[in-house]
N, CA and C atoms as an extended XYZ file, in Angstrom:
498
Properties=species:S:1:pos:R:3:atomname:S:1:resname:S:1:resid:I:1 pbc="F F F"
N       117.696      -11.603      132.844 N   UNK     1
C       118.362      -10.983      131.724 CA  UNK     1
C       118.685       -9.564      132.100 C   UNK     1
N       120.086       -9.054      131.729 N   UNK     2
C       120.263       -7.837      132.229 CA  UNK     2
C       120.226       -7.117      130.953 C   UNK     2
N       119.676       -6.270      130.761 N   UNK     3
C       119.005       -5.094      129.890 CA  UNK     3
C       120.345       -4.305      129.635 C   UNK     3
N       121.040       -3.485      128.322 N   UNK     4
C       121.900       -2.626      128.983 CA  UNK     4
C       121.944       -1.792      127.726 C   UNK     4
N       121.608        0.308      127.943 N   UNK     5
C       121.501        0.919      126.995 CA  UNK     5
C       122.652        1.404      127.172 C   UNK     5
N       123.681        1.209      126.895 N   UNK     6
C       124.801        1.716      127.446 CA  UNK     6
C       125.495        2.902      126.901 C   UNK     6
N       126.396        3.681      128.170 N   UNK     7
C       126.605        5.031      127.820 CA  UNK     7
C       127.413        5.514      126.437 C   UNK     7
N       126.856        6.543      125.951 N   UNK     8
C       127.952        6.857      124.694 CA  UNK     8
C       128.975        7.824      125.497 C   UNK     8
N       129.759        8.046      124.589 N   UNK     9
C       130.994        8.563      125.187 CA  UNK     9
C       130.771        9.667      125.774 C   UNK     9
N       131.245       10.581      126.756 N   UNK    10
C       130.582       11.776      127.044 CA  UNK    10
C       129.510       11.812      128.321 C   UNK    10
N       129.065       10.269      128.930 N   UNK    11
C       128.104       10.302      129.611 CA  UNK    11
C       129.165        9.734      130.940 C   UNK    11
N       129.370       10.145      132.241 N   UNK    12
C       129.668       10.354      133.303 CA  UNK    12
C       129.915        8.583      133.739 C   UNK    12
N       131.032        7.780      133.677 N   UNK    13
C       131.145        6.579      134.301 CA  UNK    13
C       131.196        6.283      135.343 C   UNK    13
N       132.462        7.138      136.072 N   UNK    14
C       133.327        7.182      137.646 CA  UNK    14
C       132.228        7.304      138.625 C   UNK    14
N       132.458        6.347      139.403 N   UNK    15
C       131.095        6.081      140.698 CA  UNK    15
C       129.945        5.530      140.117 C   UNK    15
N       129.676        5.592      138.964 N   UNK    16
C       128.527        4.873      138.516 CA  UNK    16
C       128.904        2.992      139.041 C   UNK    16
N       127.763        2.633      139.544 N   UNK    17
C       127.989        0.844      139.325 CA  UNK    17
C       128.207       -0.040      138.474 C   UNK    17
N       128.909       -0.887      137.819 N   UNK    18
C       129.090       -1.568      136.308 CA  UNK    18
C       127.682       -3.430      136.381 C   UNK    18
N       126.674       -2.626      136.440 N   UNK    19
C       125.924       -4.034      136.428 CA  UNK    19
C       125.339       -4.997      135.745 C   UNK    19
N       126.886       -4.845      134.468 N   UNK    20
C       126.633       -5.925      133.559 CA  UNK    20
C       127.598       -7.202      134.127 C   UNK    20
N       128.579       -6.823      135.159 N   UNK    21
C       129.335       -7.489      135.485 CA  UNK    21
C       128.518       -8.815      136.769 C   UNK    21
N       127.770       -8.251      137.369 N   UNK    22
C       126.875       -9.791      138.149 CA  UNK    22
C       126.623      -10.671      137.571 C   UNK    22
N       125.856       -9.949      136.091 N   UNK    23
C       124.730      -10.844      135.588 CA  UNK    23
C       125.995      -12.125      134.525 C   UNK    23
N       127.065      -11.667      134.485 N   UNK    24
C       128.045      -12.489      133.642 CA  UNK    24
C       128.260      -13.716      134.819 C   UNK    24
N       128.857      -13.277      136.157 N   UNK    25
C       129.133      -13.918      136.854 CA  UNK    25
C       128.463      -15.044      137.148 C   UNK    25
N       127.056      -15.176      136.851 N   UNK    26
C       125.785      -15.722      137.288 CA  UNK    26
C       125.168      -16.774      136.286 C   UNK    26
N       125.624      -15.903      135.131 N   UNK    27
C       125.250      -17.036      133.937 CA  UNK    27
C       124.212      -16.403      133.103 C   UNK    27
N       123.679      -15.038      133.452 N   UNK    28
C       122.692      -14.656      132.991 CA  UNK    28
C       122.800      -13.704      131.824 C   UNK    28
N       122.096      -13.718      130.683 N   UNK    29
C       122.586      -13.276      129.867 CA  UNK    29
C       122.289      -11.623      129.584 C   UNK    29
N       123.371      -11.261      128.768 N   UNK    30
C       123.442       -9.481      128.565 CA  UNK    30
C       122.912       -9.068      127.214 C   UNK    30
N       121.860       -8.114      127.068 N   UNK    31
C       122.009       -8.150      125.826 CA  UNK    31
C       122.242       -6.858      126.123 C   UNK    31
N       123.032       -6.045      124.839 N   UNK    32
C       123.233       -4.491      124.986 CA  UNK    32
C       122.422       -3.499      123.451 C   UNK    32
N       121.907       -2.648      123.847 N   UNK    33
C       120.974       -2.030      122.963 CA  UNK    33
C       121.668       -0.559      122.207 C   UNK    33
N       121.660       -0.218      121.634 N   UNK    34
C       122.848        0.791      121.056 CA  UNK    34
C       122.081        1.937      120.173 C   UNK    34
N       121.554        2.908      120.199 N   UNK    35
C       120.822        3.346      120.048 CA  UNK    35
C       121.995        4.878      118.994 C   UNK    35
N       120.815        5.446      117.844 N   UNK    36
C       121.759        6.294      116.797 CA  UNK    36
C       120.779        7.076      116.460 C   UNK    36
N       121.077        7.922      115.841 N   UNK    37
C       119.712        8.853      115.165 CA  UNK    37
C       120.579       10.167      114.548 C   UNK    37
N       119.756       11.218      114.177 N   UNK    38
C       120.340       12.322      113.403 CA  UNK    38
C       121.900       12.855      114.410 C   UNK    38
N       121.429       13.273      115.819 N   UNK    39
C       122.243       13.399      116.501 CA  UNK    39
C       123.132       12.662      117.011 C   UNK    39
N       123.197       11.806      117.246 N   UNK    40
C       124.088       10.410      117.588 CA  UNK    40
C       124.459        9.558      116.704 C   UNK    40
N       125.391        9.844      115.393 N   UNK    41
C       125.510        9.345      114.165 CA  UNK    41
C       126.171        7.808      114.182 C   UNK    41
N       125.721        6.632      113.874 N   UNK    42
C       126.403        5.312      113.919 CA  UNK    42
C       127.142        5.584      113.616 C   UNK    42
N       128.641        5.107      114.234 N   UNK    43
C       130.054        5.535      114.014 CA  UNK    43
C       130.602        6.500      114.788 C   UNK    43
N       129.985        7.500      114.957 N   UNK    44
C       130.487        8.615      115.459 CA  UNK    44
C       131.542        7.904      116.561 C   UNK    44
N       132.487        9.307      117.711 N   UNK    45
C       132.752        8.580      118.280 CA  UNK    45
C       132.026        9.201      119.453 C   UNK    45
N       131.082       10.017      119.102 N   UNK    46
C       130.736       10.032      120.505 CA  UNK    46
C       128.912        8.534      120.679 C   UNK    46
N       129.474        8.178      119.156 N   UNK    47
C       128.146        7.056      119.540 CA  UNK    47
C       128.610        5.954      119.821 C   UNK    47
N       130.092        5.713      119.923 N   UNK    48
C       130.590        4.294      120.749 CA  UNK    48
C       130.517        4.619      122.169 C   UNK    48
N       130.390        3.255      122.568 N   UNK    49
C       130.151        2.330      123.907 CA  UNK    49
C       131.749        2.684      124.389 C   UNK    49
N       131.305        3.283      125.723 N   UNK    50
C       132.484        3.633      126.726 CA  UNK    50
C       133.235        2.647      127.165 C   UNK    50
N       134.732        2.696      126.775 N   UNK    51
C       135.200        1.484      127.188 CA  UNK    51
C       135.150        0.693      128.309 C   UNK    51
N       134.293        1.075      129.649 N   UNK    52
C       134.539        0.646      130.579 CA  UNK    52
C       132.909       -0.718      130.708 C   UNK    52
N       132.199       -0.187      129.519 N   UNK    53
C       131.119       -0.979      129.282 CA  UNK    53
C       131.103       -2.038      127.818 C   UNK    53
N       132.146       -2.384      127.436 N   UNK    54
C       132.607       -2.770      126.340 CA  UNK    54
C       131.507       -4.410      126.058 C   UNK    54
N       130.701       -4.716      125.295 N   UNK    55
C       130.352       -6.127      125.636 CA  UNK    55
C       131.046       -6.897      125.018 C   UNK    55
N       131.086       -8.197      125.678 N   UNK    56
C       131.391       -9.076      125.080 CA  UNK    56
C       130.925      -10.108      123.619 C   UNK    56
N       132.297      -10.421      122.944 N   UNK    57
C       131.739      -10.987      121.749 CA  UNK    57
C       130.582      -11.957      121.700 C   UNK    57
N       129.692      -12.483      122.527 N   UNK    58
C       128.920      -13.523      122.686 CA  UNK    58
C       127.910      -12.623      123.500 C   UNK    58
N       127.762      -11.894      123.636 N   UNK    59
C       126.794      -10.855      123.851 CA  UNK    59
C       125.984      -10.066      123.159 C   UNK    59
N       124.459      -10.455      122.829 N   UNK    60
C       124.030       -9.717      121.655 CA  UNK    60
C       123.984       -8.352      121.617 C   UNK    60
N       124.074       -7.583      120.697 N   UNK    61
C       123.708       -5.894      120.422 CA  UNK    61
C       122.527       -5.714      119.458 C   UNK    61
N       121.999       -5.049      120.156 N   UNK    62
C       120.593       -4.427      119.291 CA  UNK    62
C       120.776       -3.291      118.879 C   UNK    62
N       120.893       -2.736      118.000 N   UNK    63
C       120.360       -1.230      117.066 CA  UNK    63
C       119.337       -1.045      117.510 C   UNK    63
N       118.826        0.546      117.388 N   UNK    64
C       117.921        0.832      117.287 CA  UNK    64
C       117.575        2.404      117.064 C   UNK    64
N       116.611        3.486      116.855 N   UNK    65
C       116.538        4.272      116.382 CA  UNK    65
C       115.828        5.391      117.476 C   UNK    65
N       114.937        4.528      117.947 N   UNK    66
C       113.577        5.343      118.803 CA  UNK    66
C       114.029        4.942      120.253 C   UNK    66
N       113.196        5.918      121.169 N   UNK    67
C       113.490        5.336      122.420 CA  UNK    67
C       113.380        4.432      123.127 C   UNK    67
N       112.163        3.360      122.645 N   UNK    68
C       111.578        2.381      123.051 CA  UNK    68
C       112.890        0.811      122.188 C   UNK    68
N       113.453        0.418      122.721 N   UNK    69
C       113.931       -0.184      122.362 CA  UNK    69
C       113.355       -1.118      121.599 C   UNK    69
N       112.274       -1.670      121.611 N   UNK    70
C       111.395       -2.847      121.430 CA  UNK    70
C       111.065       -2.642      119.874 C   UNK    70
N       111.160       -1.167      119.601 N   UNK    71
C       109.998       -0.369      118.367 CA  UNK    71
C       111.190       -1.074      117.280 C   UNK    71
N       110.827       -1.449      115.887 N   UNK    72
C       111.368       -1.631      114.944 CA  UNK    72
C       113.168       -1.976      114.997 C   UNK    72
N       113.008       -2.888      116.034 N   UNK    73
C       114.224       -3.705      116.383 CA  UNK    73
C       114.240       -5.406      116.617 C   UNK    73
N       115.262       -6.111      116.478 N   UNK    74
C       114.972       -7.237      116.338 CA  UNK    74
C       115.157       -7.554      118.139 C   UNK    74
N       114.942       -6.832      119.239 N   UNK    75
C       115.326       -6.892      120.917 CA  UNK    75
C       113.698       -8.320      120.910 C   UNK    75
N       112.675       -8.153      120.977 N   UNK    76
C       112.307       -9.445      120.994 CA  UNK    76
C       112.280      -10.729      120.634 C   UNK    76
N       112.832      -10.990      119.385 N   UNK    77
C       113.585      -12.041      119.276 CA  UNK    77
C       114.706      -12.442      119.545 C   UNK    77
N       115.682      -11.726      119.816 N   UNK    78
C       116.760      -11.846      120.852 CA  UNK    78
C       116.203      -12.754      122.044 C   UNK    78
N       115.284      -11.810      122.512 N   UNK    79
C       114.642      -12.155      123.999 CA  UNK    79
C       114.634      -13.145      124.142 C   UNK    79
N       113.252      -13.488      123.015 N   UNK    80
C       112.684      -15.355      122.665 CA  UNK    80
C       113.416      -15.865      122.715 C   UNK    80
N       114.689      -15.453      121.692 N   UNK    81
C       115.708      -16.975      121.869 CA  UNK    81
C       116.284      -17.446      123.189 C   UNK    81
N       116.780      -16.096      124.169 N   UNK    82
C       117.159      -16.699      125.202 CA  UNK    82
C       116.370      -17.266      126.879 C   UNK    82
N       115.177      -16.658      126.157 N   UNK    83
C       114.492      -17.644      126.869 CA  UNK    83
C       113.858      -16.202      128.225 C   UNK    83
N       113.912      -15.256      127.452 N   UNK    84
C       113.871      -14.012      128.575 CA  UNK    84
C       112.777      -13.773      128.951 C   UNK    84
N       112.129      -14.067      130.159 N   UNK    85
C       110.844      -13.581      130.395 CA  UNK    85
C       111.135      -11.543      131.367 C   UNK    85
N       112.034      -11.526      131.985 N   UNK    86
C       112.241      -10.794      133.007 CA  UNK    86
C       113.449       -9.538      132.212 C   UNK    86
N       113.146       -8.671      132.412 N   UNK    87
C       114.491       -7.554      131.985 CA  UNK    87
C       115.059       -6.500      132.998 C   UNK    87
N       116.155       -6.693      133.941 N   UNK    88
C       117.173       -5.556      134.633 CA  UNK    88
C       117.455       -4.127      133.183 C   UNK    88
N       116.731       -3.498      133.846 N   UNK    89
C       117.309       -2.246      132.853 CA  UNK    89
C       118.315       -1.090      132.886 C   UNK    89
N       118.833       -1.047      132.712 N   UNK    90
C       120.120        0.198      132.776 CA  UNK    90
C       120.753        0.935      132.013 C   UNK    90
N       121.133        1.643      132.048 N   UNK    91
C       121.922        2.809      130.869 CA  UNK    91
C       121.303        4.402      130.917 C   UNK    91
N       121.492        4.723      129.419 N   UNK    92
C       121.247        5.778      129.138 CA  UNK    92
C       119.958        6.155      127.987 C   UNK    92
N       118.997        6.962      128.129 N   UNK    93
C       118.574        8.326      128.512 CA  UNK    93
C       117.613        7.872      129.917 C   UNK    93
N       118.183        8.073      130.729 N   UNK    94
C       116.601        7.964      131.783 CA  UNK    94
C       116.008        8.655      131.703 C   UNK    94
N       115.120       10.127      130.769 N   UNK    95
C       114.316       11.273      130.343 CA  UNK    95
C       113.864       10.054      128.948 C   UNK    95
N       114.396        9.304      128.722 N   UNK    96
C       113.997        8.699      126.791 CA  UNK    96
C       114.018        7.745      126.796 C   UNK    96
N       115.282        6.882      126.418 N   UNK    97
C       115.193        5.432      126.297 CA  UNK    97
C       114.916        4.734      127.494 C   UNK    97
N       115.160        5.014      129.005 N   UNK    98
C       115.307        4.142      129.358 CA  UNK    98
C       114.019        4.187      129.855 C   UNK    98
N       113.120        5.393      130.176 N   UNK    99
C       111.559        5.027      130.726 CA  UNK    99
C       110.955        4.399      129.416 C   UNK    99
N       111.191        4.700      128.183 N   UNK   100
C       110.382        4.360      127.299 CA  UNK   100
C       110.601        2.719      126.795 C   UNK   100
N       111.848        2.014      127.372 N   UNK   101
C       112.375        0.590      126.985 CA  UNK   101
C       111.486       -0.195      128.232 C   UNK   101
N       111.325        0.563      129.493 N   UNK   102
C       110.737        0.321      130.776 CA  UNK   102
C       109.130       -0.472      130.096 C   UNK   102
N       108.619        1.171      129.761 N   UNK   103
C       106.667        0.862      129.389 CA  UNK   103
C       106.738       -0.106      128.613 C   UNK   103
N       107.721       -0.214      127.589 N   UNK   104
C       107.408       -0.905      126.341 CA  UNK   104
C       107.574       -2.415      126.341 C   UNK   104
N       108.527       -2.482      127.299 N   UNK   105
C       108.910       -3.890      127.950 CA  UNK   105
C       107.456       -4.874      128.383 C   UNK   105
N       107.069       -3.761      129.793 N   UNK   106
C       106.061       -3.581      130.511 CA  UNK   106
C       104.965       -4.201      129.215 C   UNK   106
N       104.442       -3.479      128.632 N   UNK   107
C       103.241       -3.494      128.032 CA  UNK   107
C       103.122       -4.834      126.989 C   UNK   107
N       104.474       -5.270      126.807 N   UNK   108
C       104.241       -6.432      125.654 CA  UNK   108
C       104.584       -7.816      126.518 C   UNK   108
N       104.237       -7.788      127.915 N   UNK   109
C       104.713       -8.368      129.132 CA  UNK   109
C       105.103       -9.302      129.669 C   UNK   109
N       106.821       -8.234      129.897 N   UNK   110
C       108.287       -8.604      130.453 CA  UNK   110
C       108.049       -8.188      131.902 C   UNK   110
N       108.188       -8.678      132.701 N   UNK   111
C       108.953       -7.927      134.327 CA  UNK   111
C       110.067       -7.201      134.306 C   UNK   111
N       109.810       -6.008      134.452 N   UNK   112
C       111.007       -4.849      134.431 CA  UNK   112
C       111.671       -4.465      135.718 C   UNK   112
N       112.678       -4.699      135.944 N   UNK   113
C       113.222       -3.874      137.229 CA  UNK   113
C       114.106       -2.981      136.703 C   UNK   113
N       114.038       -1.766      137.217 N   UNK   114
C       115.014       -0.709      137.097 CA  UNK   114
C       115.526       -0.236      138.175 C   UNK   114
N       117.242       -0.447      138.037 N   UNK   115
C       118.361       -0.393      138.794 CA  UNK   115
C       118.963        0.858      139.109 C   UNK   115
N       118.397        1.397      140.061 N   UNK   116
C       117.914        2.713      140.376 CA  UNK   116
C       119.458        3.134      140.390 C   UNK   116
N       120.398        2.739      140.694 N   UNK   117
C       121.596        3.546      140.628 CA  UNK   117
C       122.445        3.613      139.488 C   UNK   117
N       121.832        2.922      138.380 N   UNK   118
C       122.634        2.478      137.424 CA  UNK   118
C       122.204        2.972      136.037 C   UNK   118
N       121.330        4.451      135.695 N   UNK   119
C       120.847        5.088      134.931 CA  UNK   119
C       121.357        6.675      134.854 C   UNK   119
N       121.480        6.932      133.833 N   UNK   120
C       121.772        9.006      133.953 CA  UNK   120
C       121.183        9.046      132.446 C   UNK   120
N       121.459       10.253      132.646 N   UNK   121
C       121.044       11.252      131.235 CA  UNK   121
C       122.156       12.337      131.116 C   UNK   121
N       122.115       13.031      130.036 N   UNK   122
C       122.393       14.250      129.385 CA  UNK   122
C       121.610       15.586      130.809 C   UNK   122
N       122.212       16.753      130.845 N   UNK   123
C       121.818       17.318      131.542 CA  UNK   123
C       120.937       18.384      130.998 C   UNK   123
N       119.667       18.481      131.326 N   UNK   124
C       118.339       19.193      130.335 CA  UNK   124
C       117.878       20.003      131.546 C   UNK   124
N       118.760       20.437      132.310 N   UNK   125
C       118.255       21.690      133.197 CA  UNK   125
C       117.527       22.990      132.794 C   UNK   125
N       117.840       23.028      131.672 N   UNK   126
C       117.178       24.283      130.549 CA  UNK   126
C       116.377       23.977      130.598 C   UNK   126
N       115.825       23.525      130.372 N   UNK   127
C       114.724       22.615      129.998 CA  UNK   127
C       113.867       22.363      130.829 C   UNK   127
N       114.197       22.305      132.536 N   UNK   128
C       113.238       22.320      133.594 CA  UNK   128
C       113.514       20.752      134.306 C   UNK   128
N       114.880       19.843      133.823 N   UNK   129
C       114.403       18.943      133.836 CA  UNK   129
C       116.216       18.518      134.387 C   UNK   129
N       116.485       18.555      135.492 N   UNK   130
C       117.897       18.731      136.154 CA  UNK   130
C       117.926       16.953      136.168 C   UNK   130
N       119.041       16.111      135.789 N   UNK   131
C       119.314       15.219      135.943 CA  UNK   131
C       118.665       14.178      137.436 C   UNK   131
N       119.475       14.520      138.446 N   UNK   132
C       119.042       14.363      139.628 CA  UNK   132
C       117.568       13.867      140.203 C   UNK   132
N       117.078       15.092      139.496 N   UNK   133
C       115.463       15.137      139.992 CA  UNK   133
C       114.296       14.069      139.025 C   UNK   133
N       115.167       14.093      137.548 N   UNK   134
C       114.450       13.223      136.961 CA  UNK   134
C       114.497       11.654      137.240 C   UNK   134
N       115.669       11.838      137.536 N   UNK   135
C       116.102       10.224      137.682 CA  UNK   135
C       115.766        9.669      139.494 C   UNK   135
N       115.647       10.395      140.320 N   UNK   136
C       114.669       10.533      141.520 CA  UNK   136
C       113.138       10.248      140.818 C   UNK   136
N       112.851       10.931      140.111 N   UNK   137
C       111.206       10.554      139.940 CA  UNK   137
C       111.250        9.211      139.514 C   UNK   137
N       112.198        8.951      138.429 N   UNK   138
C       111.920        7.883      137.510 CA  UNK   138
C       111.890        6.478      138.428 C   UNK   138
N       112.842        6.868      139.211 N   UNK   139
C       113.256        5.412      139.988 CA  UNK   139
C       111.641        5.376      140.984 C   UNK   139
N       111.018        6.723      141.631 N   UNK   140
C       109.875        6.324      142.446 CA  UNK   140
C       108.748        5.576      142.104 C   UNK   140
N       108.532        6.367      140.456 N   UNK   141
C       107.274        5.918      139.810 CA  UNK   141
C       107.550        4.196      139.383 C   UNK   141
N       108.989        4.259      139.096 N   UNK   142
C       108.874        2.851      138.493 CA  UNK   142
C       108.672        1.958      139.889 C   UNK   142
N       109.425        2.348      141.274 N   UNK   143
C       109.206        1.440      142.325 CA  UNK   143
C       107.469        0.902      142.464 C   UNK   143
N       106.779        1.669      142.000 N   UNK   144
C       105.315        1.612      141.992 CA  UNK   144
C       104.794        1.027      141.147 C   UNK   144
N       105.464        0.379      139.707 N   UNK   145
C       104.082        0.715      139.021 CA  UNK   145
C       104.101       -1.042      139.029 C   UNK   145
N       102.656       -1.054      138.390 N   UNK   146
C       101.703       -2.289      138.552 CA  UNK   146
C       101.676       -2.540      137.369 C   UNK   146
N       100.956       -4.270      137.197 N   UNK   147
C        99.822       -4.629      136.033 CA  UNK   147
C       100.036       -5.826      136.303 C   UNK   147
N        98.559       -6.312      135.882 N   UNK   148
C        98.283       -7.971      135.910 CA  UNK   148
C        99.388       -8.486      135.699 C   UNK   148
N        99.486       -9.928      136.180 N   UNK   149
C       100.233      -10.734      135.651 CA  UNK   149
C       102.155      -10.632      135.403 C   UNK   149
N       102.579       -8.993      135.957 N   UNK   150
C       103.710       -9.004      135.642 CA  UNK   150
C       104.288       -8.312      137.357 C   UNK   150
N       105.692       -7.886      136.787 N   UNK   151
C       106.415       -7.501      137.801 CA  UNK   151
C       107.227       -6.005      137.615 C   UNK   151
N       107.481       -5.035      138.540 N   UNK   152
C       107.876       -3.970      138.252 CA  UNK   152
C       108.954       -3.413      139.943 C   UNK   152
N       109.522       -2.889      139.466 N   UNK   153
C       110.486       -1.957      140.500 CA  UNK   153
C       111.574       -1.462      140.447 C   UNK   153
N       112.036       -0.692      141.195 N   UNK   154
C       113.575       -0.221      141.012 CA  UNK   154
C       114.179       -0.533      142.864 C   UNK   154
N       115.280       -0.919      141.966 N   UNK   155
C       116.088       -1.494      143.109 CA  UNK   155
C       118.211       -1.166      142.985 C   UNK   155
N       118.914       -1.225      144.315 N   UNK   156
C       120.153       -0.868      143.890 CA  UNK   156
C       120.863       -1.323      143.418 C   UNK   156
N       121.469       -1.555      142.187 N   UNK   157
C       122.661       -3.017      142.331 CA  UNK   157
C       122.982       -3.740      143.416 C   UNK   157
N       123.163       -3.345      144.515 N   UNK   158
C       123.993       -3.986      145.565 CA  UNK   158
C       122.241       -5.149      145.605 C   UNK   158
N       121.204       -5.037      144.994 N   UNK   159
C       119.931       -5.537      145.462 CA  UNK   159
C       119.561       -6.247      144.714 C   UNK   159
N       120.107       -6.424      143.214 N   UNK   160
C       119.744       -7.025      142.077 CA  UNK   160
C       119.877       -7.931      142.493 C   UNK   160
N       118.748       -9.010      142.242 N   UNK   161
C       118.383      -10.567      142.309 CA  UNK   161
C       118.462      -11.323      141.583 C   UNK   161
N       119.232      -11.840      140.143 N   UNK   162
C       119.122      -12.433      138.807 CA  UNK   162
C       118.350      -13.556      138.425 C   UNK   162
N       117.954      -14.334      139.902 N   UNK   163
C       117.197      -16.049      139.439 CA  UNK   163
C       115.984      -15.636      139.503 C   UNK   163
N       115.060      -14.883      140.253 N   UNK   164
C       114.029      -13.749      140.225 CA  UNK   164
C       113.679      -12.587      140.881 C   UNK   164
N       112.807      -12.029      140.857 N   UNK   165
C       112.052      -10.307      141.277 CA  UNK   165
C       113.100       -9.980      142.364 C   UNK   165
N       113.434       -8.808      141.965 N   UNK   166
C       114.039       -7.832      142.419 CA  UNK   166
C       113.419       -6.621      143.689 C   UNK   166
């Protein structure tokens, strides 16, 4: 199952990889997660989906509010229905949603791979926290992390595996 928080308008496409497009090819299903809050107003237009990530009508969309996708959203029953044990993750905030859709996945336990080229953020250099460098950490720690019984890593698109582990 390919995971996808996809960019709102405003977030950097060109050279990015499009890796909702394998998992179509393959048979595997997309769900896309769409995320709103005080700052990112449903509707807005900077809270629509960039046209170049548009899903398809037979493609589910999840709402949601918090970073953890999982939190007070209907994304696990989605899951159940399609039969999802495993989640490719990608999109946007890699500082927010997307480590926090990662653990949360992780912890209620899904096999997460995160598609190390296929994540950005907002730029929070003020902040101490330069795009680049976060999304370098994010992809190391996730190449690492562990737990019973499941599966974890980051890997490139060109590496994504869809029938299993990445």
């Amino acid at each position: 199952m390919s995971y996808q928080d996809p960019l709102p308008h405003g977030h950097e496409t060109e050279g990015r990889s499009q890796p909702h497009t394998a998992p179509r090819r393959e048979g595997v299903p997309v769900v896309w997660v769409q995320h709103s809050d005080e700052e990112l107003t449903r509707g807005s237009d900077s809270w629509r989906i960039v046209p170049e990530l548009t899903p398809e009508d037979a493609e589910p969309l999840v709402e949601k509010r918090y970073g953890d996708s999982f939190e007070d959203t209907t994304l696990e029953i989605v899951l159940s229905g399609l039969g999802v044990g495993r989640l490719v993750v990608v999109g946007a905030e890699t500082d927010a949603c997307i480590r926090s859709t990662l653990h949360g996945a992780f912890a209620r336990g899904y096999d997460a791979t995160l598609v190390s080229d296929a994540h950005t953020m907002g730029d929070k250099t003020a902040w101490g926290a330069p795009p680049d460098q976060v999304i370098a950490h994010t992809n190391l720690y996730w190449t690492y992390q562990t737990a019973p019984g499941r599966t974890a890593g980051s890997v490139e698109t060109k590496d994504v595996v869809f029938g299993g582990a990445s």
